[in-house]
C-alpha positions in Angstrom: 84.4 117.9 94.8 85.2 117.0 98.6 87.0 113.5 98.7 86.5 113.2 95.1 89.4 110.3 94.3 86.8 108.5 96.2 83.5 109.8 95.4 83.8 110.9 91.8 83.9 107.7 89.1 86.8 109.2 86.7 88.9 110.2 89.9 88.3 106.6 91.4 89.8 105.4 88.2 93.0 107.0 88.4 93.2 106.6 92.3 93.3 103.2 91.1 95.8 103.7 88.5 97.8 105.7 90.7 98.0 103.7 94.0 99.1 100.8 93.1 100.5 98.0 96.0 103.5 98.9 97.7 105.6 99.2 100.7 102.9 99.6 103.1 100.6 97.1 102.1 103.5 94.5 102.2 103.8 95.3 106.1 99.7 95.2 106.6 99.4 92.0 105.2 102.1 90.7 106.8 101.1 92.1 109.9 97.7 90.3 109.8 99.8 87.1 109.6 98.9 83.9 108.2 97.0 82.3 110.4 93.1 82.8 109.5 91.4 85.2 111.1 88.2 87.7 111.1 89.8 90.9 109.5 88.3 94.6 109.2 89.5 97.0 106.6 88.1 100.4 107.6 88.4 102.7 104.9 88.9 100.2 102.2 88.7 102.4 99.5 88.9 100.3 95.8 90.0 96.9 97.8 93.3 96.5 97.1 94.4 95.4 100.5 91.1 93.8 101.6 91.2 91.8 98.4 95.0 90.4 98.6 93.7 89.8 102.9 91.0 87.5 101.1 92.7 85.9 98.9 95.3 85.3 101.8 92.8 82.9 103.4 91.3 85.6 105.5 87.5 86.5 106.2 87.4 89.5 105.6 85.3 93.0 105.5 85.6 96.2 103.7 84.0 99.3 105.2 84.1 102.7 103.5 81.5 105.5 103.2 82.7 106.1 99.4 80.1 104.5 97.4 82.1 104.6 94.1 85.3 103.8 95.8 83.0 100.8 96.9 81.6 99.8 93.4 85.1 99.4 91.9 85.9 97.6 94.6 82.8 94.8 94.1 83.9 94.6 90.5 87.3 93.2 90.9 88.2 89.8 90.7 87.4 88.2 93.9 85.3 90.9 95.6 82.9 87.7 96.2 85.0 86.6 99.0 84.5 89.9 100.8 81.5 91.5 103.1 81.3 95.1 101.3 79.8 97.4 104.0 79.2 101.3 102.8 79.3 103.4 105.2 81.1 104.5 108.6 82.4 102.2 111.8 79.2 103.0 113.6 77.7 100.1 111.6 80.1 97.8 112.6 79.1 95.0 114.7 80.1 94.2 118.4 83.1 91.5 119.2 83.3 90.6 115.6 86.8 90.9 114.2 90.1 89.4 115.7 91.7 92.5 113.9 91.6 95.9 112.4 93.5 98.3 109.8 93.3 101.4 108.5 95.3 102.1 105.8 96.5 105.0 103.8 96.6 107.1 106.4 92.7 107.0 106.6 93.0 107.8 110.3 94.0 111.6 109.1 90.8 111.9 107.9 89.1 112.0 111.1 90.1 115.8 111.9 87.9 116.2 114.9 88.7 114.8 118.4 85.6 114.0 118.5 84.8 111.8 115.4 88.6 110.1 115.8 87.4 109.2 119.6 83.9 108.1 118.0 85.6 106.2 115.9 88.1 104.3 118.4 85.0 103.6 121.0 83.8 101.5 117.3 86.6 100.0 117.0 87.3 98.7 120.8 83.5 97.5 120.5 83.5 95.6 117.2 87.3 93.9 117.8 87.3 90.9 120.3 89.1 91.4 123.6 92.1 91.4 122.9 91.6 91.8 119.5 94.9 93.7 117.3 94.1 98.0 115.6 97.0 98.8 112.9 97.1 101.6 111.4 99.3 104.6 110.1 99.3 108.2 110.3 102.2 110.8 109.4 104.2 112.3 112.0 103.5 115.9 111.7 107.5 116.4 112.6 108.1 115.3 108.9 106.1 118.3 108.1 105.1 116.6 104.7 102.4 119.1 103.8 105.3 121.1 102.9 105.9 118.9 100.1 102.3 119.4 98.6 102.9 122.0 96.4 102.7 122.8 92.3 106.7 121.9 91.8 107.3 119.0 94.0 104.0 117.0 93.7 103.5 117.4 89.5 103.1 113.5 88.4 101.7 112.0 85.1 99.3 108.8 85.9 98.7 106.7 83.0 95.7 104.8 83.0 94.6 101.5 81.5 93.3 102.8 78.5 96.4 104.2 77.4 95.2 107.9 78.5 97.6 110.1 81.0 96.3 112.3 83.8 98.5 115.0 84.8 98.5 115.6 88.8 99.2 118.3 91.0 98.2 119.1 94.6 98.1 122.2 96.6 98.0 123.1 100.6 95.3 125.8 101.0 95.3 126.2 104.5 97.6 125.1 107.8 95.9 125.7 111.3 98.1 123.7 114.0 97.9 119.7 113.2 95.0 120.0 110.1 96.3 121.0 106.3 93.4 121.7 104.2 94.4 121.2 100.3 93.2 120.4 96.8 94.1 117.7 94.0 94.3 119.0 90.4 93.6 116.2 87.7 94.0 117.6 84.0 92.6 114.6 81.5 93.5 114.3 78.1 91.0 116.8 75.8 91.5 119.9 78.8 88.7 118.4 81.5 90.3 119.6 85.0 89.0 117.7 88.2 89.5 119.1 91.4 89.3 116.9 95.0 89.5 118.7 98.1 90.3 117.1 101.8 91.4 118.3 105.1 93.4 116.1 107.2 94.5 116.1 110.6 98.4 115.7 111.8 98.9 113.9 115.2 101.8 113.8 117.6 102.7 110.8 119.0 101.3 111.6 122.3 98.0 112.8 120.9 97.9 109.1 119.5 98.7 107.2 122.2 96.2 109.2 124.7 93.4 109.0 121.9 93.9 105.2 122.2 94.7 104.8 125.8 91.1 106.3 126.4 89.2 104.2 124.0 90.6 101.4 125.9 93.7 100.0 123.5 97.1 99.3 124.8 99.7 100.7 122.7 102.5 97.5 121.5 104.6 99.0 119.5 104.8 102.5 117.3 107.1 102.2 114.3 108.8 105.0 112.5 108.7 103.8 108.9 107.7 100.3 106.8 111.1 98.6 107.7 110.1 98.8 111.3 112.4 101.8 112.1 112.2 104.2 115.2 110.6 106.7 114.9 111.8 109.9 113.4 114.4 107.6 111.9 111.8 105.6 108.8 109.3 107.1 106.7 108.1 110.5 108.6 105.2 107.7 109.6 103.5 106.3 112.7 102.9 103.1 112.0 100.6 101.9 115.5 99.9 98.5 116.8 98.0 98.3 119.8 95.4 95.4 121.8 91.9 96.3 122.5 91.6 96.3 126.5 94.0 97.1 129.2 96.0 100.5 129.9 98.3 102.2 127.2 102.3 102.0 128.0 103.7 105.4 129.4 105.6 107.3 126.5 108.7 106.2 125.8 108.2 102.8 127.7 109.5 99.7 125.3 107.8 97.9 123.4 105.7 94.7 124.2 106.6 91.2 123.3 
């Protein structure tokens, strides 16, 4: 199944199992900050960062076009505090968040120019002026599709109810910037699941003119979650930038 950790009910279940909070969803939530504010989580996925931004005090929404990834989402303790949208950021409504995320690296799953600009042109309309756009996205210089192999991937996932999943992934195709590849799920009695994505790999300067066009000013590009340089963290782009006024030149300092 395409996407199927999201789509398929068994594989949303041991997403769930599997990506449990960690490094980066420290840094997004502290990003956000604690002052209140209107939050969009694009992508959301199961919730768990659009929940903990709720229960932080936020108001928050959680858009994704998954509609099982959505369900187990609404069924988790204090999914009442959240608007659940299904669906894409074309439904989003204009001027009304103060900031955005994507998380997960969900902007690698907009492979085409054009649905990643489609997607941007949402995003500048439905933030305020001003408004803040975090997200992350792997720096293709890391090359960490060549990590997504048989040997170096093979994990065991236990899940609640005491079961174990064993997990492997493999790359099936590498054109430029977009790996295609496919997760193998083996469940307890011999049931194999398969989920298969392609994602797209962007250089730094792809990023910035992608967002320079849609109207964002790039603040700051990190490197990794301890706010390292890049090349020198995670093998991530982590991206802040401001809805309205022109992008930096490469390579200029950050922004206060």
């Amino acid at each position: 199944m395409r996407h199927g950790e999201f789509r398929d009910p068994r594989l949303v279940t041991v997403y769930d199992a599997e990506c449990t909070w960690s490094r980066d969803d420290d840094y997004f939530l502290a990003v956000v900050g604690e002052a209140p504010a209107r939050v969009l989580d694009l992508g959301c996925g199961t919730g768990r960062l659009t929940l903990a931004l709720a229960a932080a005090g936020h108001t928050v929404t959680g858009v994704d076009p998954a509609a099982a990834s959505l369900a187990a989402a609404r069924a988790k303790p204090g999914a009442e505090r959240v608007t659940w949208i299904e669906g894409t950021s074309a439904r989003l409504p204009d001027r009304a968040y103060d900031v955005a995320v994507l998380t997960s690296h969900v902007a690698q799953f907009l492979v085409t120019d054009a649905e990643w600009a489609a997607t941007l042109a949402d995003l500048r309309r439905a933030l305020v002026p001003g408004g803040r756009l975090v997200f992350d996205a792997r720096d293709p210089a890391d090359r960490r599709w060549e990590r997504w192999n048989p040997d170096e991937s093979r994990r065991w996932i236990a899940l609640t109810d005491g079961g174990v999943v064993r997990g492997w992934t493999e790359v099936t195709a590498v054109t430029g910037g977009v790996v295609s590849f496919v997760h193998h799920y083996l469940f307890p009695g011999g049931d194999e699941l398969l989920s298969s994505a392609t994602v797209r790999f962007r250089t730094e300067e792809e990023l910035r003119g992608a967002l320079r066009a849609a109207g964002f000013t790039v603040e700051r590009i990190h490197g990794g979650w301890g706010g390292e340089p890049v090349g020198q963290g995670d093998g991530e782009f982590i991206v802040q930038a401001r809805a309205g006024g022109d992008d930096l030149a490469g390579g200029a300092p950050d922004l206060p």
